[in-house]
TILO-809590 format. One record per residue (C-alpha): residue in three letters; x, y, z. Coordinates in pm, 1 decimal, padded with zeros to 6 digits. Each point is the difference from the previous one (the first is absolute). Layout:
N
+------+----------+----------+----------+
| type |        x |        y |        z |
+------+----------+----------+----------+
|  ala |        X |        Y |        Z |
...
+------+----------+----------+----------+
//
This chain:
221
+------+----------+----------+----------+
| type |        x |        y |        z |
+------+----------+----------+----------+
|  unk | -00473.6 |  01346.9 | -01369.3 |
|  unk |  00281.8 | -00152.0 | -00035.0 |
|  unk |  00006.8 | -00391.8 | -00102.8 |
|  unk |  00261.4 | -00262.6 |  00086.8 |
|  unk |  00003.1 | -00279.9 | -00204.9 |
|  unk |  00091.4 | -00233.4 |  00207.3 |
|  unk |  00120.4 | -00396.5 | -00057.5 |
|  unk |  00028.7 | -00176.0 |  00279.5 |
|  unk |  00291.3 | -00088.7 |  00207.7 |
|  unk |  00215.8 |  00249.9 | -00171.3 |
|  unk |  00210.3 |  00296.4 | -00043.4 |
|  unk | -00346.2 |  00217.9 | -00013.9 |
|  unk |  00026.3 | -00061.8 |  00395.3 |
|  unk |  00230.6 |  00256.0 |  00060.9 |
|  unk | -00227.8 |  00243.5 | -00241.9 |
|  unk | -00302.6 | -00075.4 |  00248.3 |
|  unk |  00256.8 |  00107.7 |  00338.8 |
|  unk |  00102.6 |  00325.5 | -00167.6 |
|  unk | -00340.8 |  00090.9 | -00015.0 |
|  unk | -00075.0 | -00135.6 |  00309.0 |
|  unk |  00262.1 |  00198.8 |  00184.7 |
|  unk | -00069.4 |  00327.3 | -00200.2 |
|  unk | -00402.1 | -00087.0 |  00121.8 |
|  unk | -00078.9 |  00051.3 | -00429.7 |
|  unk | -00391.3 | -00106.9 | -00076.2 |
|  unk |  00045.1 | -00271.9 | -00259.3 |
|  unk | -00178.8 | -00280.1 | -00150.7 |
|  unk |  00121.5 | -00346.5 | -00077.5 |
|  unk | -00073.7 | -00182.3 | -00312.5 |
|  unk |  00123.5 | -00382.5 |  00033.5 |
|  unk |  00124.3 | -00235.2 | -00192.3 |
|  unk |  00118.3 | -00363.2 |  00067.2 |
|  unk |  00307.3 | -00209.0 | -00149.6 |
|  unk | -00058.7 | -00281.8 | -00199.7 |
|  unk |  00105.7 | -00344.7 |  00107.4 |
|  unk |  00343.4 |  00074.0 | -00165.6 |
|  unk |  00033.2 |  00285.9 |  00173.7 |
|  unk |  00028.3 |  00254.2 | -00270.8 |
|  unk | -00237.7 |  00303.2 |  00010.1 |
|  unk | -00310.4 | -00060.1 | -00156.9 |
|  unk | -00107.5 |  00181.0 | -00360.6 |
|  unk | -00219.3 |  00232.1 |  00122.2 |
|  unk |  00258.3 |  00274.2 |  00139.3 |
|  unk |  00111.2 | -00012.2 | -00346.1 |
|  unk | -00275.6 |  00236.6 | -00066.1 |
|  unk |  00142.3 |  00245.2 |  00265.7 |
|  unk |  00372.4 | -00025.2 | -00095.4 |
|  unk |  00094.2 | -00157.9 | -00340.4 |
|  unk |  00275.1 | -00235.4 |  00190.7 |
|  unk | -00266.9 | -00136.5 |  00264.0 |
|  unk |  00209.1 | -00019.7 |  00320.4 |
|  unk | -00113.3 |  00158.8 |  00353.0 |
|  unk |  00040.0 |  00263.3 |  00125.4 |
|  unk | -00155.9 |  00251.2 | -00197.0 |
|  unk | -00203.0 |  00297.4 |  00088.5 |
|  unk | -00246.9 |  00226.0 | -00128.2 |
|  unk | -00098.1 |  00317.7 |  00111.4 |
|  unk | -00127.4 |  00339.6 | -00154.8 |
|  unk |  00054.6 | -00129.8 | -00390.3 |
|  unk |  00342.6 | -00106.9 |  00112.7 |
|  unk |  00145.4 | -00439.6 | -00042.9 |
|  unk |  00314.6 | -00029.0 |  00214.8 |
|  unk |  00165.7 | -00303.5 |  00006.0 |
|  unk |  00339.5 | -00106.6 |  00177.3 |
|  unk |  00002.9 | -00003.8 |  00418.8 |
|  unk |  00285.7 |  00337.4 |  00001.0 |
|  unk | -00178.1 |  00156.0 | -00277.6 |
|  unk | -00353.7 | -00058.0 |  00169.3 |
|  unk |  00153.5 |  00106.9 |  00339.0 |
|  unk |  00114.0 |  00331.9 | -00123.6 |
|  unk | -00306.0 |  00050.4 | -00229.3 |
|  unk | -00197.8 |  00038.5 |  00397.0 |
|  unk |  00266.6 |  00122.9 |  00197.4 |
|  unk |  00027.4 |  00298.5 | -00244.4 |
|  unk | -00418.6 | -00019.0 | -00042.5 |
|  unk | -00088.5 |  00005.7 |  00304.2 |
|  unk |  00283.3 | -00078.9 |  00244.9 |
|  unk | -00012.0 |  00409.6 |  00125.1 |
|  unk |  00370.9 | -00026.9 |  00095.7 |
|  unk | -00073.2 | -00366.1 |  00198.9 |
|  unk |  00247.7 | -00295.8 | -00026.6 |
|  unk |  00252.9 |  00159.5 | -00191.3 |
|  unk |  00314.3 |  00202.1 |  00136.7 |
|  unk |  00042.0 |  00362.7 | -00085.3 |
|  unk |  00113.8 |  00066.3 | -00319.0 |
|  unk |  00389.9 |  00046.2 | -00051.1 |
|  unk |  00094.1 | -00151.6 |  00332.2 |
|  unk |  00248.6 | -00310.2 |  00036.1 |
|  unk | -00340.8 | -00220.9 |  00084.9 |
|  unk | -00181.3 |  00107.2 | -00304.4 |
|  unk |  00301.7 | -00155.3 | -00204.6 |
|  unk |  00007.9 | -00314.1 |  00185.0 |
|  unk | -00376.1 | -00025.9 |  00017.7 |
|  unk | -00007.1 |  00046.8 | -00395.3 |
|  unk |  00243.8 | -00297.3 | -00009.6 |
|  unk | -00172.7 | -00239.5 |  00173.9 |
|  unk | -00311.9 |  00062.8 | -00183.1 |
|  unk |  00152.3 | -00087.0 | -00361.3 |
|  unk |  00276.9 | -00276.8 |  00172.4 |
|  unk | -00307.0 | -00178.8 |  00132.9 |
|  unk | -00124.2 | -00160.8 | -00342.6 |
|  unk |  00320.8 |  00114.6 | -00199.5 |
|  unk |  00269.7 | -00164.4 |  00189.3 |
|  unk | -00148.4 | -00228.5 |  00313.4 |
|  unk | -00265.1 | -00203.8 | -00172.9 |
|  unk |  00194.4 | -00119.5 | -00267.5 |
|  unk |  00223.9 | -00240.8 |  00206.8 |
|  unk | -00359.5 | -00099.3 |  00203.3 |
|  unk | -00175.1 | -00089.4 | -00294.3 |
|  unk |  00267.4 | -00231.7 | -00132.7 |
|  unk |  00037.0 | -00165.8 |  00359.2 |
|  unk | -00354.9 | -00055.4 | -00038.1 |
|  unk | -00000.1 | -00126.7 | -00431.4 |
|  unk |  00249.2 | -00248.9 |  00106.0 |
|  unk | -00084.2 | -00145.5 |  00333.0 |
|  unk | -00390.9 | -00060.7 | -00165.0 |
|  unk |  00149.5 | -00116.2 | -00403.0 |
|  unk |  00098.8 | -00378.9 |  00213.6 |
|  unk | -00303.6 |  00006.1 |  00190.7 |
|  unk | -00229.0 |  00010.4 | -00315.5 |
|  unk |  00245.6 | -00163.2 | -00209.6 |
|  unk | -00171.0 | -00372.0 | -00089.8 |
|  unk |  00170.5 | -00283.2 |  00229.9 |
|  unk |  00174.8 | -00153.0 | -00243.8 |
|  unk |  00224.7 |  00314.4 | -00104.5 |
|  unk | -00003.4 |  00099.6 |  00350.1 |
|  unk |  00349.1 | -00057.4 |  00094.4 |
|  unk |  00118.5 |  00130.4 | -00300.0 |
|  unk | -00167.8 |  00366.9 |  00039.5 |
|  unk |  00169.0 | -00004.1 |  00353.6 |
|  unk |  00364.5 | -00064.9 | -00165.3 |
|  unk | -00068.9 |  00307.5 | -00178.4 |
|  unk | -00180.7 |  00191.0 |  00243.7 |
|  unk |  00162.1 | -00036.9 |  00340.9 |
|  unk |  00376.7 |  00123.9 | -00186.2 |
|  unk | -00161.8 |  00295.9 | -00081.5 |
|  unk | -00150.1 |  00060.2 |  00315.7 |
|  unk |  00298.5 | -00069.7 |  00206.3 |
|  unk |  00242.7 |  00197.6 | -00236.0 |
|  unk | -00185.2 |  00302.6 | -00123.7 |
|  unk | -00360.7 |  00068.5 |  00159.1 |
|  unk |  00065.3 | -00055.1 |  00360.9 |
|  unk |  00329.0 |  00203.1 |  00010.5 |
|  unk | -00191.1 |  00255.0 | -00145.0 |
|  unk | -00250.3 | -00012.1 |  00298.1 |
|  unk |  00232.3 |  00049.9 |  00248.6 |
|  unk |  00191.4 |  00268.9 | -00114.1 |
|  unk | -00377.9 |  00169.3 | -00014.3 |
|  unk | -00100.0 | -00106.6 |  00331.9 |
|  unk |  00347.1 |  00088.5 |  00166.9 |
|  unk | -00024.9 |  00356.0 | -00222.4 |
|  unk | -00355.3 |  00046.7 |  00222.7 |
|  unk |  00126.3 | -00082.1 |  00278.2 |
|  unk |  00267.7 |  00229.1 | -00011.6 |
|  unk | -00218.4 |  00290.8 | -00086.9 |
|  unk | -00248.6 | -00057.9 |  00277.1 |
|  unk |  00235.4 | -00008.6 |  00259.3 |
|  unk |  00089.3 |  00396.5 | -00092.7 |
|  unk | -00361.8 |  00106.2 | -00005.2 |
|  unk | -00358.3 | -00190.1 |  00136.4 |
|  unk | -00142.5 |  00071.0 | -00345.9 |
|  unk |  00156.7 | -00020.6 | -00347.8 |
|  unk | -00052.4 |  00346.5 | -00106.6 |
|  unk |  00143.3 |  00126.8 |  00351.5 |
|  unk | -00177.8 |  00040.5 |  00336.9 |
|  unk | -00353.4 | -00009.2 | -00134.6 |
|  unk | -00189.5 | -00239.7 | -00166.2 |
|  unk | -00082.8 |  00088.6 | -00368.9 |
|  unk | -00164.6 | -00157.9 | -00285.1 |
|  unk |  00329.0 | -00131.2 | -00049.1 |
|  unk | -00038.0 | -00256.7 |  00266.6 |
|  unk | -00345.0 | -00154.8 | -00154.3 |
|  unk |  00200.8 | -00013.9 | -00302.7 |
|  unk |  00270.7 | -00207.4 |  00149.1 |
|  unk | -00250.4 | -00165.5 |  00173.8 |
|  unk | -00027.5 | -00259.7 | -00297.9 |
|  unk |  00362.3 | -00130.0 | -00034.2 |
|  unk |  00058.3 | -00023.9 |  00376.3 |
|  unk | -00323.1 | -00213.2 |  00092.3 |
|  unk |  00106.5 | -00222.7 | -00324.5 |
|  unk |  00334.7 | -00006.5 |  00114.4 |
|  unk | -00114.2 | -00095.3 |  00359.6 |
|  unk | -00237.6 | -00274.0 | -00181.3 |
|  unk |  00224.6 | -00188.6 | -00215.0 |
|  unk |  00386.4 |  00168.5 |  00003.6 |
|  unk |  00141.6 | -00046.6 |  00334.9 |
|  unk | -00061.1 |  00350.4 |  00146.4 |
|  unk | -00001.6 | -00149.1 |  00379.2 |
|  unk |  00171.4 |  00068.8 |  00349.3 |
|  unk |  00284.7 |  00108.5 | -00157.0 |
|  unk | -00146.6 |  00300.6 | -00159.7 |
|  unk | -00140.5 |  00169.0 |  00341.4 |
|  unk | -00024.1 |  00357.4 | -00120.7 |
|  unk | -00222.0 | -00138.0 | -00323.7 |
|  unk | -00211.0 | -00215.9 |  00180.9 |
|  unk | -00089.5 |  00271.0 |  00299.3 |
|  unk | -00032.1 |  00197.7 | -00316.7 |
|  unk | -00259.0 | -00252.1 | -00117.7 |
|  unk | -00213.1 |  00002.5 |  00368.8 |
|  unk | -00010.9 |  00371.3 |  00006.0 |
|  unk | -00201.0 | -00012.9 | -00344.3 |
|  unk | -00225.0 | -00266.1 |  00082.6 |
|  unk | -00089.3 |  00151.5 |  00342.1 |
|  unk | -00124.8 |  00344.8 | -00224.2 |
|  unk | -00386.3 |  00003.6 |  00022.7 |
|  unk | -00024.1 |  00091.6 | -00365.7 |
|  unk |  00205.6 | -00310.0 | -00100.3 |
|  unk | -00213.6 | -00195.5 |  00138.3 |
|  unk | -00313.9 |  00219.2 | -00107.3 |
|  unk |  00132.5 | -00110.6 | -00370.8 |
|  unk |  00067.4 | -00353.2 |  00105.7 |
|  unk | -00400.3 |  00022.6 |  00102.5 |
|  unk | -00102.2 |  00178.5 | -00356.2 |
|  unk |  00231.0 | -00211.8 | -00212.9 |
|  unk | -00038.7 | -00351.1 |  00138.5 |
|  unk |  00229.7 | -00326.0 |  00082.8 |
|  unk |  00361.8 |  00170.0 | -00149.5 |
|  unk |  00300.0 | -00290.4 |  00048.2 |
|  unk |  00332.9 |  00097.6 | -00226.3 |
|  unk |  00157.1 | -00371.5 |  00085.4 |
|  unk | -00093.5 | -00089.4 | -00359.8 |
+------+----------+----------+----------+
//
């Protein structure tokens, strides 16, 4: 059967709602982050860098959310949450998968490295991180972030889904950036497609059937 190896409150999430919506038996092997919120050693023994998610199933490690999501799409998705091959969808829905981690992330994570650096900076030094910090928020990082968040927003006002007019795997990938970007990067009223983007996926019942399997998942940081 196949195993999810699964840290909590993390990207495995979205591995537990693609199986959820594809109704795939699986098992869930847990492991907790340490206090400093790094993965603990012990998925080191299932992938030699240690980070979640990771799967196994039949012999096979997979590790990466777009790699993982194709691995059971093309396993045992039977055609399910992926557009027809050579269509204008398939393209965009092949996109979004890799622009998820490869492109959208990148600007999130940084938002997040540099709004928490002052808050665990010691007191003394405190003001001093923030001279450094809050520049290179203003300047680089959050500029970034909009021109992601106004990029979504223009492609969900041509179509209700990213891949096109149904919702694909694509979508629990994207998942990720938007609810991060909702959390702690300004995506608010003035992004209406994204956010009624963001209620349609937390009203699916397997979203929430993966909420239930996973546990507590926040992406605020």
């Amino acid at each position: 059967m196949l195993t999810v190896h699964h840290l909590n409150n993390s990207r495995s999430q979205r591995v537990l709602w693609v199986l959820e919506e594809l109704g795939v038996p699986y098992e869930i092997k847990r492991y907790q982050r340490l206090p400093s919120m790094f993965a603990p050693p012990e998925l080191r023994a299932v992938h030699p860098l240690g980070k979640s998610p990771v799967i196994t199933d039949n012999g096979n490690t997979v590790a990466e959310s777009g790699a993982i999501i194709e691995y059971i799409i093309d396993t045992y998705g039977e055609g399910r949450l992926i557009p027809p091959p050579k269509t204008p969808e398939r393209l965009r829905y092949t996109y979004w998968l890799h622009y998820a981690e490869g492109s959208a992330m990148s600007p999130l994570l940084l938002k997040l490295l540099f709004t928490m650096i002052p808050q665990r900076a010691p007191a003394l030094i405190r003001p001093l991180v923030k001279l450094i910090t809050t520049p290179v928020l203003a300047t680089l990082v959050d500029p970034q972030l909009k021109q992601h968040m106004a990029f979504w927003e223009g492609e969900l006002a041509k179509s209700e889904w990213f891949a096109g007019g149904d919702f694909t795997a694509a979508d629990i990938q994207m998942s990720f950036p938007l609810e991060a970007a909702s959390a702690r990067a300004g995506l608010d009223q003035t992004y209406p497609n994204a956010l009624a983007w963001l209620a349609k996926i937390h009203a699916r019942p397997a979203y929430k059937r993966a909420l239930e399997q996973g546990g507590p998942y926040t992406v605020g940081g």
